[in-house]
C-alpha positions in Angstrom: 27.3 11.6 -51.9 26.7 9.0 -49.8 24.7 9.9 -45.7 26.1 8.9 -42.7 23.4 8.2 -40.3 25.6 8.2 -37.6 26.9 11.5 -38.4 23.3 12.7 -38.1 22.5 11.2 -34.4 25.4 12.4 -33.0 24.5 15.5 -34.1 21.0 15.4 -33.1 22.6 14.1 -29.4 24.6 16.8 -29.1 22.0 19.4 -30.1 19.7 17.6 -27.8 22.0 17.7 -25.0 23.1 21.4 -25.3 18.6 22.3 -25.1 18.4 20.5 -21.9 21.2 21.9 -19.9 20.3 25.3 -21.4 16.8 24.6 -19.9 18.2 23.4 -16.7 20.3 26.0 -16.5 17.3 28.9 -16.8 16.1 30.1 -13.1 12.8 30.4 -11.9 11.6 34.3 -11.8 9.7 34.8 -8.5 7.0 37.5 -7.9 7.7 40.3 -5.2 5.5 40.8 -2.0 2.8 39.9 -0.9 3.7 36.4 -2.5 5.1 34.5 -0.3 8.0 32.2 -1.6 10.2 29.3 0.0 14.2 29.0 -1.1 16.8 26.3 -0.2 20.5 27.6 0.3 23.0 28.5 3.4 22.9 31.2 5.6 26.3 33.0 5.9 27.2 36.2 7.9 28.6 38.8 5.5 30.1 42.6 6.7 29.6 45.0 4.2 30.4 49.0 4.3 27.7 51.2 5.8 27.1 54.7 6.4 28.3 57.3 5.6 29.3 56.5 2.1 28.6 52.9 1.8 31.8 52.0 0.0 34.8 51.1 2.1 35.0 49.8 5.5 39.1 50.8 5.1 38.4 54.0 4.2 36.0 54.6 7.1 32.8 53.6 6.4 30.8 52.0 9.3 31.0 47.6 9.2 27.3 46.5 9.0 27.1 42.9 9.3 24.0 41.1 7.8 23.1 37.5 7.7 22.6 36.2 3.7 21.0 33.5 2.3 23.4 31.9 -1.0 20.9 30.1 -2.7 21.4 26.5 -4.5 19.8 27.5 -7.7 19.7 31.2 -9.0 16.4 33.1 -9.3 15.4 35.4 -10.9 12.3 38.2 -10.1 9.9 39.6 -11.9 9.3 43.7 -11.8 6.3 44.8 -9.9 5.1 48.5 -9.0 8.6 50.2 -8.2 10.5 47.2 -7.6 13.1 45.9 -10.8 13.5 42.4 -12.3 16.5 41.3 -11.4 18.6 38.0 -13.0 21.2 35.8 -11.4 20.0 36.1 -8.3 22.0 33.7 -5.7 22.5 35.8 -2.5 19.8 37.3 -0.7 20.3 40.0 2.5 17.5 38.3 5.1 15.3 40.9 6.7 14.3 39.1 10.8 13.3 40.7 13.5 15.5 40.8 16.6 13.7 37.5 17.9 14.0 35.0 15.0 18.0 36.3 15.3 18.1 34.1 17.9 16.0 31.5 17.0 17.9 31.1 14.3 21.7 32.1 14.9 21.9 27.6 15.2 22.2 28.0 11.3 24.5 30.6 10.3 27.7 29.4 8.6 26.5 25.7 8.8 27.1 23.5 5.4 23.9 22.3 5.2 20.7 23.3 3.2 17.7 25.4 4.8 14.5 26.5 3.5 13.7 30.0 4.4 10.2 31.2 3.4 9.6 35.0 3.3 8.9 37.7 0.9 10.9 39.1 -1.7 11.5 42.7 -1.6 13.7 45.2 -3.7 17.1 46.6 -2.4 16.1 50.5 -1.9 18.0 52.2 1.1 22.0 51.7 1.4 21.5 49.1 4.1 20.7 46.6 1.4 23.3 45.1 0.4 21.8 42.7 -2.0 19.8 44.1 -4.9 17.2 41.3 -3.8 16.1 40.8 0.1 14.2 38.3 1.9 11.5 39.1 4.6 11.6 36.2 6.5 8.8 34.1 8.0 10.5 30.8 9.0 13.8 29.3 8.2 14.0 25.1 9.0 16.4 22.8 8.0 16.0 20.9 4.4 15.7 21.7 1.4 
């Protein structure tokens, strides 16, 4: 039986191939407060249902409107004291005081990237609306 080298590099290429976009593909896992971490994405307003069940604005749960960060790249985070790891992570609820709201309300709903640096924290009341939250410290345009 005779070997064909070029049946062997093609599959070498293609095995090749298949490692690196799995490895491009795997997120980075970012540590919970205190770190302090900076993410590129765009900041979108989002309603979601609020009290008192938390499940249906039709049905007659209060609107509560947050402003969320969709990320470029997924994370994902790493558990720490009570909060979970969490995978797939590509929209955060952002966490501002009522003075950066209008510092920066310039960037909601615009196309292009931002950085917003903050600290992670854990969804844990039923005002999060993202299992994954961002403290924020600064948001700037780039990223």
């Amino acid at each position: 039986m005779k070997l064909n080298p070029l049946r062997y590099l093609s599959t070498f290429l293609l095995l090749l191939f298949a490692f690196a976009e799995h490895a491009s593909a795997q997120e980075t896992c970012l540590s919970y407060e205190p770190a302090s971490v900076t993410l590129a994405g765009t900041i979108s307003k989002k309603t979601f249902p609020g009290p008192p069940n938390y499940e249906s604005i039709r049905k007659g749960d209060m609107a509560e409107t947050s402003w969320v960060l969709r990320l470029a790249i997924p994370i994902c985070t790493i558990a720490s004291g009570e909060d979970d790891a969490e995978r797939g992570v590509t929209d955060l609820q952002l966490i501002l005081t009522p003075r950066p709201y209008s510092t920066y309300k310039r960037f909601v709903g615009r196309k292009f990237r931002l950085k917003a640096t903050g600290k992670l924290t854990h969804a844990i009341t039923g005002h999060h609306h993202t299992a994954v939250l961002l403290e924020v410290a600064e948001i700037s345009r780039g990223g």
